[in-house]
N, C-alpha and C positions, 0 to 999 in steps of 0.2 A: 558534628556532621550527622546529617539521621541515616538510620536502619540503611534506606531504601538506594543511598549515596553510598555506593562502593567507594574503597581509597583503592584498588586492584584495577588493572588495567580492565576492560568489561569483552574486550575482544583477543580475538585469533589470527594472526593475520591467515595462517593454516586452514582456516574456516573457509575461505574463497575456493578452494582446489576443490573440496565437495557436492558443490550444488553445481561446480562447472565440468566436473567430471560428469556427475549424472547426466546433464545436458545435454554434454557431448555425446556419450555411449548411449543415448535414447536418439537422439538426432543420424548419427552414422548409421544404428541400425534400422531405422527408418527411411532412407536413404538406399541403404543395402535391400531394403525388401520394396522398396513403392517405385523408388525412382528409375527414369524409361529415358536414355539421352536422347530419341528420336523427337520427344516432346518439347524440348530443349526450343526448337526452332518453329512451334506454335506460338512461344512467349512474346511478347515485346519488346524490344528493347531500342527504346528511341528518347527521345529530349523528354515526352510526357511521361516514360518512367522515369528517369532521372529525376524529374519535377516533381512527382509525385511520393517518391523515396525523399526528398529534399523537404518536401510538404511533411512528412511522418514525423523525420525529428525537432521540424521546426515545432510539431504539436506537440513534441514530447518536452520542448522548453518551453512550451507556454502553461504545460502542467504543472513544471518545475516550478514560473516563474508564480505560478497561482499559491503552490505551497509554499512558498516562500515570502509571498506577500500575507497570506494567511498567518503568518507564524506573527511577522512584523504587527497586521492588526490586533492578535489575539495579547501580544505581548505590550499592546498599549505602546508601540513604539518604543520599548524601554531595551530593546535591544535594534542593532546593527542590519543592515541589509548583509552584511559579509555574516555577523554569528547569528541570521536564520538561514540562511544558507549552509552551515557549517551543520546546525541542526536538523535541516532537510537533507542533505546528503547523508549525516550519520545516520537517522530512522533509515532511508531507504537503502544503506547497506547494509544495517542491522536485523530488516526485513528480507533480505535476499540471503542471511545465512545462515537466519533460522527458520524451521518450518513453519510452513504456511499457517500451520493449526496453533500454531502457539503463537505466533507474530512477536515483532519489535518494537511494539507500542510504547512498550514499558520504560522501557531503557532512553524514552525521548526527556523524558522526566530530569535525568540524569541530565541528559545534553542539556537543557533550557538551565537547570540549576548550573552548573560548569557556566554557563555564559553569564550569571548572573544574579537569574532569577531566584524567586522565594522556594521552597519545595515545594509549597503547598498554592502557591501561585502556578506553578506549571503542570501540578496534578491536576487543576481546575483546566486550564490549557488543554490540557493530555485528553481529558474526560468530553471537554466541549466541541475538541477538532474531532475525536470520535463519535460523538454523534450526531455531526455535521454530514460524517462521512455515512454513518448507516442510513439517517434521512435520507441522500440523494439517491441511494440505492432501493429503500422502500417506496419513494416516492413517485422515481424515474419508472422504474419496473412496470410498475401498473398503465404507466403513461405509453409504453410503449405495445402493450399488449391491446391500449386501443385502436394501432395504426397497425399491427400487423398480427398475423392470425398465428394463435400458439401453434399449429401443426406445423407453420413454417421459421416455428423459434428455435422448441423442441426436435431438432432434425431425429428421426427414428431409424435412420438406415443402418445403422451400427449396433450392437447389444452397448457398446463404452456409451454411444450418444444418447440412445434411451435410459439408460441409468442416470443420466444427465438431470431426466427432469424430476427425479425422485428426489437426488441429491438438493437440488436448488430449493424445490418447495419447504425442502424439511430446512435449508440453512439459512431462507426466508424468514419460515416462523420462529425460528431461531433468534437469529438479527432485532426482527421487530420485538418482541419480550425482553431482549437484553436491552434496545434504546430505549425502553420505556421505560424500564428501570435506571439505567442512567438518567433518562432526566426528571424523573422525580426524584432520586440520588441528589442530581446535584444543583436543579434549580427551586425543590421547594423542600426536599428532606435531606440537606447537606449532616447535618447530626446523626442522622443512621448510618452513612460510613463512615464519620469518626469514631460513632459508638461500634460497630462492627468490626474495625479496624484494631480499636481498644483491646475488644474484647478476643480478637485474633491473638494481639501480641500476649494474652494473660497467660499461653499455654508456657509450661515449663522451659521449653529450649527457645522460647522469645521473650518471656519476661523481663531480661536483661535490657531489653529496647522500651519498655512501656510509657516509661516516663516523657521518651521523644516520641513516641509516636501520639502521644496525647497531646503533643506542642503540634506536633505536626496535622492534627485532625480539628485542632483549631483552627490552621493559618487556611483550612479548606473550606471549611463554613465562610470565614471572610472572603476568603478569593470566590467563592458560589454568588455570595451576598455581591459581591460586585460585579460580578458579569449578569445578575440576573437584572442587575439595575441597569446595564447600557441600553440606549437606544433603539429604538427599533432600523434605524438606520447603522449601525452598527453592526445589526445581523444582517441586514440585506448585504451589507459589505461581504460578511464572513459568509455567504449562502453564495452572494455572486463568484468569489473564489475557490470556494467547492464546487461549484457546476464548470468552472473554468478546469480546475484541477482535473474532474473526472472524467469530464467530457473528452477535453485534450487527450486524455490517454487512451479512451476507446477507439477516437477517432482515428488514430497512429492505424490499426488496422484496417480502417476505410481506405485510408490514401493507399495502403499495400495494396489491396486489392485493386486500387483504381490504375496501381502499375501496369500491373502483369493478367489481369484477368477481367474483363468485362461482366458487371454487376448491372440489374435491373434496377435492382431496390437495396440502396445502402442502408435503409434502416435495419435490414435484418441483418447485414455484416454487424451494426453496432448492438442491436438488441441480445444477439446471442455470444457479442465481448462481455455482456454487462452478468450473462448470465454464465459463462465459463468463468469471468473471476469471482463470482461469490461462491463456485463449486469448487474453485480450486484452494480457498477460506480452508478448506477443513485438508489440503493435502497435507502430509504427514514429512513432506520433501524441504529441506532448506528453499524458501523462493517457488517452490511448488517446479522444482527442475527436476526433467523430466517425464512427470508425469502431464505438465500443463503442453508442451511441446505432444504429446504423445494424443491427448484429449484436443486438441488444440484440431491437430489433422485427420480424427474420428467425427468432428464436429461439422468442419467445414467441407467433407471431402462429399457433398452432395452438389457443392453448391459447382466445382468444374469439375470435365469430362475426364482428364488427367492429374494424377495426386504430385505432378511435378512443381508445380506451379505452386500448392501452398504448401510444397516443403522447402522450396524458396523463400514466400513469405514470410514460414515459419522462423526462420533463420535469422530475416531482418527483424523481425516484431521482437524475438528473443535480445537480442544483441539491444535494441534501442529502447527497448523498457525492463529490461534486466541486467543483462551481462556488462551493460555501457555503467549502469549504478556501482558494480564490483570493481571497473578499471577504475571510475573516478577516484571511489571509496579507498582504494588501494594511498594514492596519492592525497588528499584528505585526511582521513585515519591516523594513520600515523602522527603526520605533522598535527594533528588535533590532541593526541593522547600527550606525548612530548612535551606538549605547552601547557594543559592542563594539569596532569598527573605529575609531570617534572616539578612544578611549581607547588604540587600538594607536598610530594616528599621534602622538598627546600623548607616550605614554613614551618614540618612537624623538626626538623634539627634543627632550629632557631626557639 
């Protein structure tokens, strides 16, 4: 088993009560200081809310079902529509209960091996879906800043909202220096992180692993050497389900607003999703609870006359691309660790 492959359970189930606590205690007092019941009866509530809330999470299964299919292509088919599924649920609970700033990238590795896969096939995996995902975001960015005018991205009504666009620029430049590095990493100098990895494990309280991580920094160069070899149709696949993925998700907040609040121009509901989640990249929060809820209605509270209305929003957007990740995970999880972990302990007493 290498280094990187714990035999220890890798979760909490205790972990979930943290970022929902925050949540909560950020949303009540939020509530407690903005919200006005008179406005209550400005809202709407008729069949095209309903439809519209119904329209949110259907987008939130169509991001699901993007990453899910993303996983099944990356993985050459060599795994199940049931265990990429198992694997996009674990990432995305994995991501909700730890902070944002460190993320649960890591730990997908894990999953993709438990189903099957090589370790160093899924580190290639792990490396490729993440620069799939920072592409869309450097690429989308700019796309949108041609249709809509940055003074009306950057909302400046707030000291939180204009900090906003300090934070985004710098985790911009950020993002793009690290994908570049990754893909000349892993599609033309796969040997500098084995050799860097190597040479990681040489310190004293790692050298005990060097031996595997040297198998392991080989089986990376081959798994690079083969995905740099697919198709050009192959990436269009995996680029079509990352704009499927992220799109679907931003979108979730369109259809909110198309509930309860009348919008001129929905590009700018989605242009300034795209741009609150890369700021919320660096919160320090399990899931970015909290403080994402908190920034969330510093953001948008230019856009209606009363802060009722997207502390409603807030509620649902929270619950259907977050909180809904923890109930599933809850049930998942478990019966996931049980089968895999039960069956590690069985084969070492044999």
């Amino acid at each position: 088993m290498d280094p990187v492959m714990a035999n220890e359970n890798p979760f909490k189930l205790s972990q979930i009560f943290i970022p929902v606590s925050i949540g909560l205690v950020v949303v009540v007092w939020l509530f407690l200081r903005e919200f006005d019941p008179k406005t209550l009866w400005t809202l709407r509530f008729n069949y095209t809310s309903v439809a519209c809330v119904f329209l949110a999470f259907l987008l939130m299964l169509g991001r699901d079902f993007g990453m899910i299919w993303r996983f099944r292509l990356m993985a050459d088919k060599k795994i199940s529509w049931h265990q990429a599924f198992n694997i996009h649920i674990l990432s995305e609970f994995t991501s909700a209960v730890t902070p944002s700033a460190v993320g649960g990238s890591g730990l997908v590795v894990l999953f993709m091996n438990k189903e099957g896969l090589s370790v160093g096939r899924s580190t290639a995996i792990m490396f490729a879906g993440l620069i799939m995902d920072e592409l869309f975001f450097i690429v989308v960015t700019p796309i949108i800043f041609l249709f809509v005018p940055m003074k009306e991205l950057f909302n400046a009504t707030s000291v939180v909202a204009s900090t906003i666009s300090v934070i985004y620029w710098t985790v911009y430049a950020g993002i793009t220096i690290w994908t570049l590095i990754l893909i000349v990493g892993l599609f033309f100098r796969p040997d500098m992180i084995a050799g860097l990895m190597q040479l990681i494990f040489r310190l004293p309280f790692l050298n005990r692993w060097h031996d595997k991580i040297k198998s392991f920094g080989s089986s990376i160069v081959e798994s690079s050497k083969e995905l740099g070899q697919r198709s050009k149709l192959f990436w269009l696949k995996i680029g079509a389900t990352t704009l499927l993925t992220w799109a679907s998700r931003f979108l979730v907040v369109n259809a909110l607003f198309m509930a309860f609040v009348p919008v001129n121009n929905q590009l700018i509901i989605f242009g300034r999703q795209l741009i609150l989640w890369l700021v919320m990249l660096v919160s320090p929060t399990p899931g970015g609870s909290g403080l994402s809820e908190f920034a969330f209605k510093e953001y948008y509270s230019d856009i209606v006359l009363s802060t009722t209305p997207v502390l409603l929003i807030i509620i649902l957007w929270r619950f259907i691309s977050y909180y809904f990740y923890l109930l599933v995970g809850t049930v998942v999880v478990p019966r996931w660790l049980r089968g895999k972990f039960k069956r590690r302990r069985e084969y070492k007493k044999h």
